[in-house]
Each structure stands twice: as C-alpha cells, then as structure tokens.
mmJSON file of the N, C-alpha and C atoms, coordinates in Angstrom:
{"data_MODEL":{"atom_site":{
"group_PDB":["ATOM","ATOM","ATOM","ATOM","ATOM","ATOM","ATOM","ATOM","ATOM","ATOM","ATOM","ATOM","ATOM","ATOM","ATOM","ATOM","ATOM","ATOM","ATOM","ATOM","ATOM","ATOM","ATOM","ATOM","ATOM","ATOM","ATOM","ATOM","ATOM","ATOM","ATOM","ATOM","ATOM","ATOM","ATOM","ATOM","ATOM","ATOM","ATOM","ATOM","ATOM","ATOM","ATOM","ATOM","ATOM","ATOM","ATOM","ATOM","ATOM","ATOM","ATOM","ATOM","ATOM","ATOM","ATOM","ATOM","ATOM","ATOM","ATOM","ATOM","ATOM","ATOM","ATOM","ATOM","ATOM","ATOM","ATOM","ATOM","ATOM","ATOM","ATOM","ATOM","ATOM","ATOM","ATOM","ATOM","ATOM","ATOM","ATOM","ATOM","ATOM","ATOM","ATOM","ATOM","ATOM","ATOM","ATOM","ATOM","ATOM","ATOM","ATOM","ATOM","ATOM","ATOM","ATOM","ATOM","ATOM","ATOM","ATOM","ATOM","ATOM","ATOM","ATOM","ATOM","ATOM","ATOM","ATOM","ATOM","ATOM","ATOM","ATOM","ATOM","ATOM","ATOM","ATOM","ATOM","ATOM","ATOM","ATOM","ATOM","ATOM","ATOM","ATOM","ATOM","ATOM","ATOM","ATOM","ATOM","ATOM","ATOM","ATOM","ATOM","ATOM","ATOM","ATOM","ATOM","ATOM","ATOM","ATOM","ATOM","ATOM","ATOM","ATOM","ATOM","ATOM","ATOM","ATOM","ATOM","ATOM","ATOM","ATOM","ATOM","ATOM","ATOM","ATOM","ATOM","ATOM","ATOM","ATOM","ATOM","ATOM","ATOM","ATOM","ATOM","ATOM","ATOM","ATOM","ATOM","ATOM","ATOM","ATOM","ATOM","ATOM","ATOM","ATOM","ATOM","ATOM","ATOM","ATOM","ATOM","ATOM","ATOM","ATOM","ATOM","ATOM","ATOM","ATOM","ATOM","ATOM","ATOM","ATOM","ATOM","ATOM","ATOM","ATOM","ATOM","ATOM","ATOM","ATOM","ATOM","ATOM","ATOM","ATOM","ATOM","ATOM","ATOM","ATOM","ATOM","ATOM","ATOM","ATOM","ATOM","ATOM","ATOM","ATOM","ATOM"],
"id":[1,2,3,4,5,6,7,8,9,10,11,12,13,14,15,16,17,18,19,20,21,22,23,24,25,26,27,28,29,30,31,32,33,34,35,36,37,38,39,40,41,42,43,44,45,46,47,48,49,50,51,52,53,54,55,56,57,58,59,60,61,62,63,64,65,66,67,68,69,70,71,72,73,74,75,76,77,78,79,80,81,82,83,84,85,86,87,88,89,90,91,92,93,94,95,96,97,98,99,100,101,102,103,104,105,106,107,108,109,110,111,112,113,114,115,116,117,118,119,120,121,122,123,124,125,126,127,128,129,130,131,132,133,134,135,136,137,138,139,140,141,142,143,144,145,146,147,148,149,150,151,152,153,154,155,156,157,158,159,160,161,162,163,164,165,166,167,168,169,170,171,172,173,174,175,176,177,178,179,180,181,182,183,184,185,186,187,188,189,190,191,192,193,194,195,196,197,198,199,200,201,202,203,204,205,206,207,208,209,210,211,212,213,214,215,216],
"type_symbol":["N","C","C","N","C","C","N","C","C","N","C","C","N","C","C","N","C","C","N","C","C","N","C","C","N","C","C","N","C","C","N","C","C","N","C","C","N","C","C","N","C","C","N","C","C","N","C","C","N","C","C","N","C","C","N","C","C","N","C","C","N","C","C","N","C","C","N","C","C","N","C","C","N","C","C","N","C","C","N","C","C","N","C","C","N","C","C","N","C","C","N","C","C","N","C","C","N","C","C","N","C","C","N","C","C","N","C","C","N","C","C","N","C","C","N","C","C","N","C","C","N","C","C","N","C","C","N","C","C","N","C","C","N","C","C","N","C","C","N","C","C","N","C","C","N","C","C","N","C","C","N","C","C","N","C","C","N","C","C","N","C","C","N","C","C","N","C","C","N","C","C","N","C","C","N","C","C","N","C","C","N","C","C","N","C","C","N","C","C","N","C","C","N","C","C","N","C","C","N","C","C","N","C","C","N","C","C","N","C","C","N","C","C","N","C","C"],
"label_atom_id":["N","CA","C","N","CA","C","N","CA","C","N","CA","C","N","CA","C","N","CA","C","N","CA","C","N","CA","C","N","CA","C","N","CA","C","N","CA","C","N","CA","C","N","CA","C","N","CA","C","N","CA","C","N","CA","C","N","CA","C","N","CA","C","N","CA","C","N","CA","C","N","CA","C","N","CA","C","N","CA","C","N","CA","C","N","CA","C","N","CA","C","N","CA","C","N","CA","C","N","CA","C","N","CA","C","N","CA","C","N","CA","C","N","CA","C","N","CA","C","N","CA","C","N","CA","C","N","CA","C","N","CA","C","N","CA","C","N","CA","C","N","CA","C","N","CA","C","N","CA","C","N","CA","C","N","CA","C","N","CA","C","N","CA","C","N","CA","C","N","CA","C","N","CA","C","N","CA","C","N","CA","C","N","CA","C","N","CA","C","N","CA","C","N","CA","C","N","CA","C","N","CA","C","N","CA","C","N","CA","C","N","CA","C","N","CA","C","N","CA","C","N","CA","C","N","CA","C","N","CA","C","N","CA","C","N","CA","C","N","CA","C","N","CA","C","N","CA","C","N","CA","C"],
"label_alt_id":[null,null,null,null,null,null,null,null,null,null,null,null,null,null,null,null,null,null,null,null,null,null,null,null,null,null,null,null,null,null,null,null,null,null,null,null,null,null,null,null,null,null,null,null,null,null,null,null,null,null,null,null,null,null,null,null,null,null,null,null,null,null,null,null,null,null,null,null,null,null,null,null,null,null,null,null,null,null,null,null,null,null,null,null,null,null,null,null,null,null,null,null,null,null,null,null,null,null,null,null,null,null,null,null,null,null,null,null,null,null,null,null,null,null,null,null,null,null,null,null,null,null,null,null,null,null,null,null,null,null,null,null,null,null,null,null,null,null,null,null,null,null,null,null,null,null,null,null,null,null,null,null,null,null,null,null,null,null,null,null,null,null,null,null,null,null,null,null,null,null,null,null,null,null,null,null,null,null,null,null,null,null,null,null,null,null,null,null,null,null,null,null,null,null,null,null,null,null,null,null,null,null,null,null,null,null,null,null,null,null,null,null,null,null,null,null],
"label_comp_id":["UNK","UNK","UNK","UNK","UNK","UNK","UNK","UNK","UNK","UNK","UNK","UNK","UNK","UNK","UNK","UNK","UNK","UNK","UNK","UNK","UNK","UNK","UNK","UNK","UNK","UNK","UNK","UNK","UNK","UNK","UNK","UNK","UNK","UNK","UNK","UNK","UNK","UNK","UNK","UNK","UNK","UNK","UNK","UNK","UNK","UNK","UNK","UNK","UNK","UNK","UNK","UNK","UNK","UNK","UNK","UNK","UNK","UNK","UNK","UNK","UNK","UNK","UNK","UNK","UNK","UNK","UNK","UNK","UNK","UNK","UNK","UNK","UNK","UNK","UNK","UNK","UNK","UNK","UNK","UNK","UNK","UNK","UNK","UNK","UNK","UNK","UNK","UNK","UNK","UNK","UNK","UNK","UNK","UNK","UNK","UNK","UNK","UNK","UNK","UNK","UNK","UNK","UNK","UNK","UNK","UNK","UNK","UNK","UNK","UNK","UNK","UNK","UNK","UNK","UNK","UNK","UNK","UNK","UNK","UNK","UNK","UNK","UNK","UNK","UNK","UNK","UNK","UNK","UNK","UNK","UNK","UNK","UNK","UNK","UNK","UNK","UNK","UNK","UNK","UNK","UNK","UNK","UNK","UNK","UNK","UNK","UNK","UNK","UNK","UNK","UNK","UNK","UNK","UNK","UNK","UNK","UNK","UNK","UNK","UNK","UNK","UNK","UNK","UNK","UNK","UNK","UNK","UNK","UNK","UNK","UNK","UNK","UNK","UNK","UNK","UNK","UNK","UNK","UNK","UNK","UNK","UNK","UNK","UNK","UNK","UNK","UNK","UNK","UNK","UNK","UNK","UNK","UNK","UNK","UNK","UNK","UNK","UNK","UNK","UNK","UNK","UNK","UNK","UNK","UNK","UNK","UNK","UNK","UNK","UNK","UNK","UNK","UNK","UNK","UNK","UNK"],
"label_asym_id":["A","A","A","A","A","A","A","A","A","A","A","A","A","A","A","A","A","A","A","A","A","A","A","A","A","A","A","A","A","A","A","A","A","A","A","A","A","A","A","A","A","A","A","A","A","A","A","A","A","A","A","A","A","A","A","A","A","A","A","A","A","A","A","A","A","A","A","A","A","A","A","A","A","A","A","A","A","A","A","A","A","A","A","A","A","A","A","A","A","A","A","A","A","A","A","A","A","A","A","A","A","A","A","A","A","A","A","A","A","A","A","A","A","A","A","A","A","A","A","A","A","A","A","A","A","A","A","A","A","A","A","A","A","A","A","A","A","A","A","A","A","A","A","A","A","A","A","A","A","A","A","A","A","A","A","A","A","A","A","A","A","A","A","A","A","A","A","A","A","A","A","A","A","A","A","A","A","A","A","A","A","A","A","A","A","A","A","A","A","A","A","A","A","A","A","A","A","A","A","A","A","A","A","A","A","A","A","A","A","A","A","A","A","A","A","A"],
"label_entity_id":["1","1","1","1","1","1","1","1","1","1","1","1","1","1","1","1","1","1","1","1","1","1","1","1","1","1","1","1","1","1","1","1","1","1","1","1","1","1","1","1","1","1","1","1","1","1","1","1","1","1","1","1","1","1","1","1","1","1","1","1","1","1","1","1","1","1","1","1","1","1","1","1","1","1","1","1","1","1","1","1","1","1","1","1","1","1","1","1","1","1","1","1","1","1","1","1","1","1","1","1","1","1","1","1","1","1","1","1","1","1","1","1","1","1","1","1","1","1","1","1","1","1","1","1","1","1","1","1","1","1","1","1","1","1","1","1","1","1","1","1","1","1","1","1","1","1","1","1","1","1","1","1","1","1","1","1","1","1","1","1","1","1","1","1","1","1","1","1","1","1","1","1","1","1","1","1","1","1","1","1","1","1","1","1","1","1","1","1","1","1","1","1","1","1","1","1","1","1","1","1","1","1","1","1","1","1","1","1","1","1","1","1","1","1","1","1"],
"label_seq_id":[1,1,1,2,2,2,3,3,3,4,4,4,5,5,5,6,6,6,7,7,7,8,8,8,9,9,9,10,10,10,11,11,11,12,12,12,13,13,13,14,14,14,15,15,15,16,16,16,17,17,17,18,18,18,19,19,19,20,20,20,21,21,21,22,22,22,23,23,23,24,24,24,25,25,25,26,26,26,27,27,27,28,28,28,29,29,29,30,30,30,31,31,31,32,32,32,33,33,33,34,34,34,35,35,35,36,36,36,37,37,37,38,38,38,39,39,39,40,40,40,41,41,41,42,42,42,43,43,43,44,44,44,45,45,45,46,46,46,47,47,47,48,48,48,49,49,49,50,50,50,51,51,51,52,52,52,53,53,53,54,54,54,55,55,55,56,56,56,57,57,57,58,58,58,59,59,59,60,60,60,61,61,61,62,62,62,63,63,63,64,64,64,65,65,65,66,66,66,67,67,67,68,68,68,69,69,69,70,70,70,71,71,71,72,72,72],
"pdbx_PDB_ins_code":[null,null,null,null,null,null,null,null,null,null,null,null,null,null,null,null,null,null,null,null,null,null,null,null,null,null,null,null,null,null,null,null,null,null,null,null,null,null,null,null,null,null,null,null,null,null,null,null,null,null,null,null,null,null,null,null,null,null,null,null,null,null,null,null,null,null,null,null,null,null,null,null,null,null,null,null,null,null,null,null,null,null,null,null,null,null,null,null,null,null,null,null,null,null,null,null,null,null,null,null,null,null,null,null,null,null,null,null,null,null,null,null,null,null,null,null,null,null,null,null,null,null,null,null,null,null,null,null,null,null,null,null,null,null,null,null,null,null,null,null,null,null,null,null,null,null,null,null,null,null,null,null,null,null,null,null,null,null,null,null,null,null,null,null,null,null,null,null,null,null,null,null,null,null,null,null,null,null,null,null,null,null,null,null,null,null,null,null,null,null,null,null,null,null,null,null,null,null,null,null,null,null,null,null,null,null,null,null,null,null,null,null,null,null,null,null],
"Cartn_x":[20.519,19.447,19.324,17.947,17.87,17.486,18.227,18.264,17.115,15.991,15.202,15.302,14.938,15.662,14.175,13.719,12.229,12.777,11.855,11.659,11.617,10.64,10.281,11.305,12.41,13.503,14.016,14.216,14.866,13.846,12.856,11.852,11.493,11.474,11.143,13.143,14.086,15.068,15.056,14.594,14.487,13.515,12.335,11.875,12.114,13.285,13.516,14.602,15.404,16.281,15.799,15.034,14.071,12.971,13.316,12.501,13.926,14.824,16.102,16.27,16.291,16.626,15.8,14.5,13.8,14.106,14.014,14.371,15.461,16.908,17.918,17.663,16.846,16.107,15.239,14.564,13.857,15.031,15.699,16.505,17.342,17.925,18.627,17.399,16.535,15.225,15.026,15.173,14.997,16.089,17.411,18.858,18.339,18.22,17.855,16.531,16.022,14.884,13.749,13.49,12.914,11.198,10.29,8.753,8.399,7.816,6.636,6.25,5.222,4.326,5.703,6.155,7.539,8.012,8.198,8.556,7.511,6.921,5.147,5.211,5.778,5.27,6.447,7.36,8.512,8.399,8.074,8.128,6.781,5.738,4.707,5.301,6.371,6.616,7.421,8.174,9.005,8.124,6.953,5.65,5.327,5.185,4.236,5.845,6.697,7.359,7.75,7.942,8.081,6.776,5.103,4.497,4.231,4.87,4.882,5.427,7.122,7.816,7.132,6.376,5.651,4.635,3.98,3.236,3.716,4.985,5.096,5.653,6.494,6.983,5.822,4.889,3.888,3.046,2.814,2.199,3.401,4.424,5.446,5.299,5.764,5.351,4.189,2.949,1.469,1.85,2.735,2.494,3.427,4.738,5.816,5.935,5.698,6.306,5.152,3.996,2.959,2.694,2.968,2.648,3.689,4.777,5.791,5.806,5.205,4.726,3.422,2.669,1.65,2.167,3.179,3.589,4.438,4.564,5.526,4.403],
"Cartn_y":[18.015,17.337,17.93,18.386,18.95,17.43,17.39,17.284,17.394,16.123,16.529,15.468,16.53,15.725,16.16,15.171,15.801,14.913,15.245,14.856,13.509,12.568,11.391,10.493,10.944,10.285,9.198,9.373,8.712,7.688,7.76,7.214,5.541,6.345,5.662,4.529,4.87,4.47,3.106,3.752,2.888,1.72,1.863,0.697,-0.283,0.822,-0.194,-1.412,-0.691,-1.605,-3.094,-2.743,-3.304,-4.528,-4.197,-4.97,-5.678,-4.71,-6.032,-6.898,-6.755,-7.764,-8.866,-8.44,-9.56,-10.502,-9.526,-10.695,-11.336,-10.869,-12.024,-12.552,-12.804,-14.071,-14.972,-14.556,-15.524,-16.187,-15.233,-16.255,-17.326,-16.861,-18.019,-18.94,-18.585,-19.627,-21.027,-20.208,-21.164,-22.29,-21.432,-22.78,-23.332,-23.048,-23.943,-24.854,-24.612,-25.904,-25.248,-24.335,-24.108,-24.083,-24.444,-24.631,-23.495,-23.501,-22.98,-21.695,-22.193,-20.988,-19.937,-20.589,-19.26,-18.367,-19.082,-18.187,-17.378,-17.922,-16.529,-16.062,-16.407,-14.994,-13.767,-14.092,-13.258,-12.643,-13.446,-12.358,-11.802,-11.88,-10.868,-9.956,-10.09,-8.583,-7.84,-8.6,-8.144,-6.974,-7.439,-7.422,-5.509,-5.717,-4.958,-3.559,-4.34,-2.897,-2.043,-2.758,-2.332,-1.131,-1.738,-1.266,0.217,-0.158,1.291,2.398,1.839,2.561,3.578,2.886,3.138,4.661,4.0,4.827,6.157,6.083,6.867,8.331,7.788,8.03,9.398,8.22,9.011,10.063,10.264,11.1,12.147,11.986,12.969,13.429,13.321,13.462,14.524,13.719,14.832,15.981,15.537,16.871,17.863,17.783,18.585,18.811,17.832,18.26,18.817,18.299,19.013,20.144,20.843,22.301,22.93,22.415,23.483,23.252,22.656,22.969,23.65,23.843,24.61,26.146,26.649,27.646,28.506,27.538,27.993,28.754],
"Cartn_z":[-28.122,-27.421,-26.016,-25.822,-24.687,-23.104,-21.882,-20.823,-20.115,-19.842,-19.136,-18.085,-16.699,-15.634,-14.78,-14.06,-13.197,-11.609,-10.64,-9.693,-9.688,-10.612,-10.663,-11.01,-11.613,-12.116,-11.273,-9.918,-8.95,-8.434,-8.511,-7.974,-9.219,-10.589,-11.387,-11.296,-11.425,-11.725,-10.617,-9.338,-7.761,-8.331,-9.156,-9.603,-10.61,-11.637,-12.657,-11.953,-10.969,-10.639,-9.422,-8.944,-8.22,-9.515,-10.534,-11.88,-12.485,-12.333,-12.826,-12.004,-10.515,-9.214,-9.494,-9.788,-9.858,-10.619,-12.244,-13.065,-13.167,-12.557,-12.158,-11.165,-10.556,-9.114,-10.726,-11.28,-12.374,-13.349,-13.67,-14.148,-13.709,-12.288,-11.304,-11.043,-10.891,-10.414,-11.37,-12.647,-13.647,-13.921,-13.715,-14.061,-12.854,-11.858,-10.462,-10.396,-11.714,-11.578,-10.275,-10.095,-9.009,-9.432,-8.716,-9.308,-9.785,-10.954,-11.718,-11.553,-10.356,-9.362,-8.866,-7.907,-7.542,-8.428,-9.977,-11.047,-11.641,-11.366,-11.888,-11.442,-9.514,-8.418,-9.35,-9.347,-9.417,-10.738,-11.452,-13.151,-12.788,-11.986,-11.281,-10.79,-10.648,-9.463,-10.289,-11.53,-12.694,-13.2,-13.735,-14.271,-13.667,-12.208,-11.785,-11.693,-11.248,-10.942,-12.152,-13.377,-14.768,-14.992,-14.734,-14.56,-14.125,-12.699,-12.277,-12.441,-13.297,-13.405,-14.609,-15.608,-16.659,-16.485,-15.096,-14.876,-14.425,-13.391,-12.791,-14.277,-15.168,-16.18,-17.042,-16.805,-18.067,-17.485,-16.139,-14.992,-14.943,-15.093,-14.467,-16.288,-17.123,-18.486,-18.615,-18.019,-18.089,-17.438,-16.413,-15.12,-15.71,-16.45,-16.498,-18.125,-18.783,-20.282,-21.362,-20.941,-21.428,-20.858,-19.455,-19.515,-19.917,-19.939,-20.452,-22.361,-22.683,-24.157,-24.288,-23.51,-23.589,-22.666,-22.306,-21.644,-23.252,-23.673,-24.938,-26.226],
"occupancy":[1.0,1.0,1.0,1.0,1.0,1.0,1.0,1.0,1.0,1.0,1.0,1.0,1.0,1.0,1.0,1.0,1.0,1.0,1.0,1.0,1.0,1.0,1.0,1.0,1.0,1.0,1.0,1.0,1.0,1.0,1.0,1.0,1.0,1.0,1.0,1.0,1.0,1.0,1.0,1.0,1.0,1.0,1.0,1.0,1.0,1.0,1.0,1.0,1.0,1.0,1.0,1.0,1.0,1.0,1.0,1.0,1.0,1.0,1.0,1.0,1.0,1.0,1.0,1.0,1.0,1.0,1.0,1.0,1.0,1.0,1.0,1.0,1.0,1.0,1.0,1.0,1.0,1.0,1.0,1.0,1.0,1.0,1.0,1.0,1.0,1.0,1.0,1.0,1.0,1.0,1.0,1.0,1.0,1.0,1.0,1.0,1.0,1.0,1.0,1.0,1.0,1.0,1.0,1.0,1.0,1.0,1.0,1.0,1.0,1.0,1.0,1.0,1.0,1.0,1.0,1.0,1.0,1.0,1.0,1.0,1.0,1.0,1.0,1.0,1.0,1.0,1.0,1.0,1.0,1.0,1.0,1.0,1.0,1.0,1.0,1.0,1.0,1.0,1.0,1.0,1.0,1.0,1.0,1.0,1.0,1.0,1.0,1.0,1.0,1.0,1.0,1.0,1.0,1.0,1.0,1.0,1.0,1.0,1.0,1.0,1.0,1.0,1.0,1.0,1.0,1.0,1.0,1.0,1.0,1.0,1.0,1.0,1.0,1.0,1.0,1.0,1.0,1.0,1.0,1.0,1.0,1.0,1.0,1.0,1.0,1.0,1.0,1.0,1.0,1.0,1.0,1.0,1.0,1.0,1.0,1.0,1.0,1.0,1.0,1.0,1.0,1.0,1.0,1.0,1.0,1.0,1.0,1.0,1.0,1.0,1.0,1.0,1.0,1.0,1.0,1.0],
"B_iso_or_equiv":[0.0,0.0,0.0,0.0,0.0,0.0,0.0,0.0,0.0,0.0,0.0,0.0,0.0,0.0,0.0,0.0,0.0,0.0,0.0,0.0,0.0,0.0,0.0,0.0,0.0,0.0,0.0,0.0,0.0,0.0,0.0,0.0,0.0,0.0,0.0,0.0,0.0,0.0,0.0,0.0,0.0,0.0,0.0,0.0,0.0,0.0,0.0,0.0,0.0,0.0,0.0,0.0,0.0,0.0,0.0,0.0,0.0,0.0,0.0,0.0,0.0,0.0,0.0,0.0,0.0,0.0,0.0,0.0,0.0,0.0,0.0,0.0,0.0,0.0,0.0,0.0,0.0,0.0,0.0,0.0,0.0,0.0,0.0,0.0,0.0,0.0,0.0,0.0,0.0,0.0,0.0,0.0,0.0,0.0,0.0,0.0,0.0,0.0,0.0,0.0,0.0,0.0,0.0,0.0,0.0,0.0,0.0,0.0,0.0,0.0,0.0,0.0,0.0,0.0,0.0,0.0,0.0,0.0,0.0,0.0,0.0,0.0,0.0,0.0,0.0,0.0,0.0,0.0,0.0,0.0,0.0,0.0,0.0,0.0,0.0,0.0,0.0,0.0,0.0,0.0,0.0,0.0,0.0,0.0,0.0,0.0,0.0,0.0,0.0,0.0,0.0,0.0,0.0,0.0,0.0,0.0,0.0,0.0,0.0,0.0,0.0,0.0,0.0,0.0,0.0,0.0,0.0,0.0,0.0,0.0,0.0,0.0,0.0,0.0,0.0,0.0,0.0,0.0,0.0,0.0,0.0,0.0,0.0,0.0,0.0,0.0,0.0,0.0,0.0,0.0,0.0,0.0,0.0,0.0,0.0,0.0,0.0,0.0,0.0,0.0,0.0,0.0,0.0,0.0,0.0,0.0,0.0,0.0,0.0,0.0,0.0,0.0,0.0,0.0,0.0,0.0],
"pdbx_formal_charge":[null,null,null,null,null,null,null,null,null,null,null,null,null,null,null,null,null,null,null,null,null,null,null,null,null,null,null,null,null,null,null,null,null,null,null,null,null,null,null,null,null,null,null,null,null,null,null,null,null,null,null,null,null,null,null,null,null,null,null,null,null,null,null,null,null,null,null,null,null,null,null,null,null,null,null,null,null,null,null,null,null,null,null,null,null,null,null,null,null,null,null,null,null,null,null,null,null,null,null,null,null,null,null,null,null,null,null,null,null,null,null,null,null,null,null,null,null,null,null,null,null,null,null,null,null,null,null,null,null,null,null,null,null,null,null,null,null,null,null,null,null,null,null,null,null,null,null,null,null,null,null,null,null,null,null,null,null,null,null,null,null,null,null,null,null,null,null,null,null,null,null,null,null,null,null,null,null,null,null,null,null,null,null,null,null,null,null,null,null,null,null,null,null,null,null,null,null,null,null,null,null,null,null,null,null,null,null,null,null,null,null,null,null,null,null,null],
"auth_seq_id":[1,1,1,2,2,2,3,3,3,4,4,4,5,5,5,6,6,6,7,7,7,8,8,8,9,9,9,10,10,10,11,11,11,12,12,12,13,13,13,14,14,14,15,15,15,16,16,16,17,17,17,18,18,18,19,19,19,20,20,20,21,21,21,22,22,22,23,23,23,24,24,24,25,25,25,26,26,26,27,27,27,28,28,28,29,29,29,30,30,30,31,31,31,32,32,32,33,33,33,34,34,34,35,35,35,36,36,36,37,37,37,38,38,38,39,39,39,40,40,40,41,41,41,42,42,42,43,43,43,44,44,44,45,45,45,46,46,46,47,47,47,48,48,48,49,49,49,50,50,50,51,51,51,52,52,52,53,53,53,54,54,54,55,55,55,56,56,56,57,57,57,58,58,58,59,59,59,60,60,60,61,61,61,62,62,62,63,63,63,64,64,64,65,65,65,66,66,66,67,67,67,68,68,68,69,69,69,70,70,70,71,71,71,72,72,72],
"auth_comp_id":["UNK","UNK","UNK","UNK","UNK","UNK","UNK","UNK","UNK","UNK","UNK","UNK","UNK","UNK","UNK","UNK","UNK","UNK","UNK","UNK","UNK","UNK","UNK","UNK","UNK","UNK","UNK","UNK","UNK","UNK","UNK","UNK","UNK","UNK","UNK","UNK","UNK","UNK","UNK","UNK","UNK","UNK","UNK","UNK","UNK","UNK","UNK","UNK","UNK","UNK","UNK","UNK","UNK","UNK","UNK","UNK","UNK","UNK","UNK","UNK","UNK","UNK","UNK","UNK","UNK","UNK","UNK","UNK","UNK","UNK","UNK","UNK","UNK","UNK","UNK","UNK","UNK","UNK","UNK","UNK","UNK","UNK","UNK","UNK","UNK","UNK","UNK","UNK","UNK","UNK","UNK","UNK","UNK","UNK","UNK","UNK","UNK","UNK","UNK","UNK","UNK","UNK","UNK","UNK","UNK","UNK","UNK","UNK","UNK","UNK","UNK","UNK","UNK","UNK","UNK","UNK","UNK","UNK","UNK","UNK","UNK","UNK","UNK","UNK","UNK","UNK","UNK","UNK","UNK","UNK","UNK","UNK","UNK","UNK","UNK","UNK","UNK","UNK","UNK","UNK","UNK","UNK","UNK","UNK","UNK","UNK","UNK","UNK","UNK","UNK","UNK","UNK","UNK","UNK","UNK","UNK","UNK","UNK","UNK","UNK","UNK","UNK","UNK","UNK","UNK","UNK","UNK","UNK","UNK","UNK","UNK","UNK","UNK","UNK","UNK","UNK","UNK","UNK","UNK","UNK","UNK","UNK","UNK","UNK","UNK","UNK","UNK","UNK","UNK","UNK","UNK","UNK","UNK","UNK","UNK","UNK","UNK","UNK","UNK","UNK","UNK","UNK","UNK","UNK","UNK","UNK","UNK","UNK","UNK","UNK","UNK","UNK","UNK","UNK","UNK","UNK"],
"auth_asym_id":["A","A","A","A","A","A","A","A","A","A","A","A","A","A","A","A","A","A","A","A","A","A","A","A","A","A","A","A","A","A","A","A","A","A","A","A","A","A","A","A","A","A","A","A","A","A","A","A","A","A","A","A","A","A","A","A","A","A","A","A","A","A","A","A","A","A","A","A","A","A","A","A","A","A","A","A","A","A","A","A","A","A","A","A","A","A","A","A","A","A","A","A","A","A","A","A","A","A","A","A","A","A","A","A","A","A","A","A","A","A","A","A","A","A","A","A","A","A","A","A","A","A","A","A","A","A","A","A","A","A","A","A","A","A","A","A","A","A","A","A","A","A","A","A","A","A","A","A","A","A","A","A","A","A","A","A","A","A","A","A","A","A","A","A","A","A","A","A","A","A","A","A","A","A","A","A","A","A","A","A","A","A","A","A","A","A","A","A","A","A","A","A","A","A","A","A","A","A","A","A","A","A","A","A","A","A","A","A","A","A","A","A","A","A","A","A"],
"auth_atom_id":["N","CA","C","N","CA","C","N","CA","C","N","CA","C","N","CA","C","N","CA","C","N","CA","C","N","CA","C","N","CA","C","N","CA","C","N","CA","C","N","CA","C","N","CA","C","N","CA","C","N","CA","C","N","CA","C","N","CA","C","N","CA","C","N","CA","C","N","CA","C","N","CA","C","N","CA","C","N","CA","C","N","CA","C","N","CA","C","N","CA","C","N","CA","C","N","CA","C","N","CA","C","N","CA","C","N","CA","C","N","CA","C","N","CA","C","N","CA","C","N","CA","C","N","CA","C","N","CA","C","N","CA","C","N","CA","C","N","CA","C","N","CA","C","N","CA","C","N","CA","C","N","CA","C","N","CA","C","N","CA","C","N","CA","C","N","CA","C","N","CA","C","N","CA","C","N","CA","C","N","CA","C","N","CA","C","N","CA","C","N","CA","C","N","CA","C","N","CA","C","N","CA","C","N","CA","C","N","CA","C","N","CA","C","N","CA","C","N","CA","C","N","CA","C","N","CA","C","N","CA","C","N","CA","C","N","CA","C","N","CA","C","N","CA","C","N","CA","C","N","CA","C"],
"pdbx_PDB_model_num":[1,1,1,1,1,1,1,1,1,1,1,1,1,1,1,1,1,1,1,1,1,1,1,1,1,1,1,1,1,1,1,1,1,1,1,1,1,1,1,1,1,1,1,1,1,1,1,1,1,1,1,1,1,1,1,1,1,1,1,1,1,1,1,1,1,1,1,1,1,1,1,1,1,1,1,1,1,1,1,1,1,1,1,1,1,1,1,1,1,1,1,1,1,1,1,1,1,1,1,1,1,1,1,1,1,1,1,1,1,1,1,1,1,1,1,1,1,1,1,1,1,1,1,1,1,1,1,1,1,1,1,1,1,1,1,1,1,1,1,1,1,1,1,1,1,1,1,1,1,1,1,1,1,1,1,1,1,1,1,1,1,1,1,1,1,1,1,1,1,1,1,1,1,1,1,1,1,1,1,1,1,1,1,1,1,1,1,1,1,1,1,1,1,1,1,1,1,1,1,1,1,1,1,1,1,1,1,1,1,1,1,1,1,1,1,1]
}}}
C-alpha cells in the first residue's frame, strides 16, 4: 500500500481534532443536563468542522491525486 502524505494533512487532522473536542463538550453537556440550544450550538460546530475537514480532504485530492494519475 502506497503512503500518501500531502500538505493538507495537518491542517485537515487540526480540524478533526477540534470536531472530537467538541463532541466530548456534547457529550459532557448532555450527562450534565445542560439546555437543548447549547447542545445544537456545539454538535453545529461538530457539524461544521467535520465539514471542513471533508472539504479540505477532497480539494487536496482534486489538486494532488488526480494530476498525478493523469501524469501517469
């Protein structure tokens, strides 16, 4: 199995962990009985940084693994 390692790696990794933080604040939120709304904000931000990480993923993907299959 070939090793593919890009620029975006660190960037994307910085958000997944930033998407786990959150969701252990949602889960403490929840044994803590804490309101509703607060827990939407936060699985929102679960939400969005997952998101980005997604994005950043599939852009670094377009940019790097498709030209080097079209170089081949």
């Amino acid at each position: 199995m070939t090793i593919h390692t890009h620029q975006s790696h660190p960037d994307i990794i910085k958000r997944l962990n930033r998407a786990r933080g959150h969701l252990s604040s949602v889960t403490q939120m929840i044994e803590d009985g804490r309101h509703c709304l607060d827990i939407a904000q936060q699985l929102h931000a679960v939400e969005k940084a997952i998101q980005q990480a997604k994005r950043t993923l599939v852009l670094d993907h377009i940019d790097h693994c498709l030209d080097e299959a079209l170089d081949t």
